[in-house]
C-alpha positions in Angstrom: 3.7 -23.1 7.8 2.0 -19.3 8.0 -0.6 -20.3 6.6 -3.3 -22.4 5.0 -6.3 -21.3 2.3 -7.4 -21.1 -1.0 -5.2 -19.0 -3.4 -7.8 -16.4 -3.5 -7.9 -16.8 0.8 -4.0 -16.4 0.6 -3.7 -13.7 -1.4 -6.7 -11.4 -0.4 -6.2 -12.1 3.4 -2.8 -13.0 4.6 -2.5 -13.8 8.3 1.6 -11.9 8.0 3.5 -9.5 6.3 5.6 -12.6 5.1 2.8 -14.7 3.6 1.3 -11.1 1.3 4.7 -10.6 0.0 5.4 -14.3 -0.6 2.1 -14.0 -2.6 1.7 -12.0 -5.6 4.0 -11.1 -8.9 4.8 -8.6 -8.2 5.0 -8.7 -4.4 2.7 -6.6 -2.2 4.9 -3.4 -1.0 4.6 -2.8 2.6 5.7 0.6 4.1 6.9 1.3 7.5 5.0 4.7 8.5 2.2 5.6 11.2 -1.5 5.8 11.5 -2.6 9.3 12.8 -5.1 11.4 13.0 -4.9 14.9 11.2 -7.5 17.6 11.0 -10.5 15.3 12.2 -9.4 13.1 9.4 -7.2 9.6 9.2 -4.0 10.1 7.3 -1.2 7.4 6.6 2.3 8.9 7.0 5.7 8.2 6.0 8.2 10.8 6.7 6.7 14.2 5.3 4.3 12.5 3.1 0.4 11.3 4.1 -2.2 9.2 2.7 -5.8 10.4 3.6 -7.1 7.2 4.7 -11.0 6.7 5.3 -12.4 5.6 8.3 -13.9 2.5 7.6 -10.3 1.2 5.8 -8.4 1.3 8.8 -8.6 -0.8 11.3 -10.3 -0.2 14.6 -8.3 1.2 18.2 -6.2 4.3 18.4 -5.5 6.3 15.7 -2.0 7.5 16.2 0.2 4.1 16.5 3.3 2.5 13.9 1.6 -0.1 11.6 3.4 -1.2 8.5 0.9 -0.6 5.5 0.4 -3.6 2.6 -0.7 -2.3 -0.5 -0.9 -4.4 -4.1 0.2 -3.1 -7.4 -3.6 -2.7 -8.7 -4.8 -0.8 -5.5 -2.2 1.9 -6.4 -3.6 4.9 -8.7 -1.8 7.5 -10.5 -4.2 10.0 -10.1 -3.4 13.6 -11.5 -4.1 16.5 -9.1 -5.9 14.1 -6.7 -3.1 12.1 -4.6 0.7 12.9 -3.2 3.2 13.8 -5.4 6.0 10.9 -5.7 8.7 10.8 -8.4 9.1 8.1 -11.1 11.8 5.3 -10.1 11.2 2.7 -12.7 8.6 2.0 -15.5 8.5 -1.2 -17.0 5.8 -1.6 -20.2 5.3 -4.9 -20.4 2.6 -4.9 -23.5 -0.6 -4.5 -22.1 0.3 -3.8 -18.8 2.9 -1.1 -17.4 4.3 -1.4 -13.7 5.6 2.0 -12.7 7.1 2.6 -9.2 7.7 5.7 -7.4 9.6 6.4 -4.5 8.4 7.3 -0.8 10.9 8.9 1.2 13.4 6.2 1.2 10.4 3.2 0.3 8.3 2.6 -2.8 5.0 1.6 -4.1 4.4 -0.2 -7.5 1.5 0.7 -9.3 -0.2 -1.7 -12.0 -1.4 0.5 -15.2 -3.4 -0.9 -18.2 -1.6 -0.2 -21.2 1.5 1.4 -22.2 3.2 4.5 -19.8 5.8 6.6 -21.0 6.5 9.1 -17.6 10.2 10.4 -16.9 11.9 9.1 -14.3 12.5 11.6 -11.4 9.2 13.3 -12.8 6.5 13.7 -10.1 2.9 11.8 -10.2 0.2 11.8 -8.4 -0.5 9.0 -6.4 -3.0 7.7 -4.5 -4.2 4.5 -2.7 -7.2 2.4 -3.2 -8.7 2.3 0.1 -10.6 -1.8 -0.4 -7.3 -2.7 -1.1 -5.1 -1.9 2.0 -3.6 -4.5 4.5 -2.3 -3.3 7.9 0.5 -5.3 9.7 1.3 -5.2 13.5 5.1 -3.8 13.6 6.6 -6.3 16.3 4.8 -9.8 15.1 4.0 -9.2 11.6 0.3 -9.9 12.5 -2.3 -8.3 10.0 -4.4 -6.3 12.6 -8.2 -7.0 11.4 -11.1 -4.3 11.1 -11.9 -4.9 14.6 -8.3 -4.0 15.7 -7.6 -7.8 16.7 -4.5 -9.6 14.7 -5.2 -12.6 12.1 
């Protein structure tokens, strides 16, 4: 057992990186990158690419350490001239709803659009990362690490 809640408990607080991509359709992509700080700011970073991440979205304690990053379709935004340029892996329209993912160095993110899409794949898009909806998850035990920098 991992855990124990309400469906809404479940999905919008998982305790591990297991139970928030158990939970969800589709599942919650997690990255593998690092937490630093660049230029006085918070950044996210995979390989060459960053997030800007603000302050109050990431959890407390030092700033430059691995954490994996948990992020649900609907907290990703294609977001022209505003976020890091990924190309187009896959779209999928599925009627009212179009899941596009992009690739991140050798990871992904799906993002959840309203609507029909139509982008090229191995085009570039802007994308960026809606900061209410981003988990972090302690590398070694798969532990969420709370606001306060503690694990769930």
């Amino acid at each position: 057992m991992e855990q124990v809640g309400t469906p809404d408990e479940v999905y919008l607080q998982p305790r591990t990186r297991y139970v928030a991509r158990f939970i969800g359709s589709p599942q919650m992509d997690i990255l593998s990158g690092r937490l630093e700080r660049r230029d006085g700011g918070l950044v996210y970073a995979v390989g060459g690419a960053a997030f800007a991440i603000p302050e109050g979205a990431a959890p407390a304690g030092p700033a430059d350490r691995e954490l994996d990053l948990g992020v649900r379709p609907e907290h990703v935004r294609l977001a022209s001239g505003a976020g890091v340029p990924l190309p187009v892996h896959v779209v999928q329209p599925l009627g009212a709803m179009t899941y596009v993912t992009v690739g991140w160095e050798d990871q992904s993110l799906t993002a959840r659009l309203l609507g029909m899409a139509h982008l090229p794949p191995g085009e570039p898009v802007d994308v960026a990362l809606d900061p209410a909806g981003l988990l972090f998850f302690d590398r070694a035990s798969g532990r969420r690490v709370l606001p306060d920098g503690g694990l769930a």
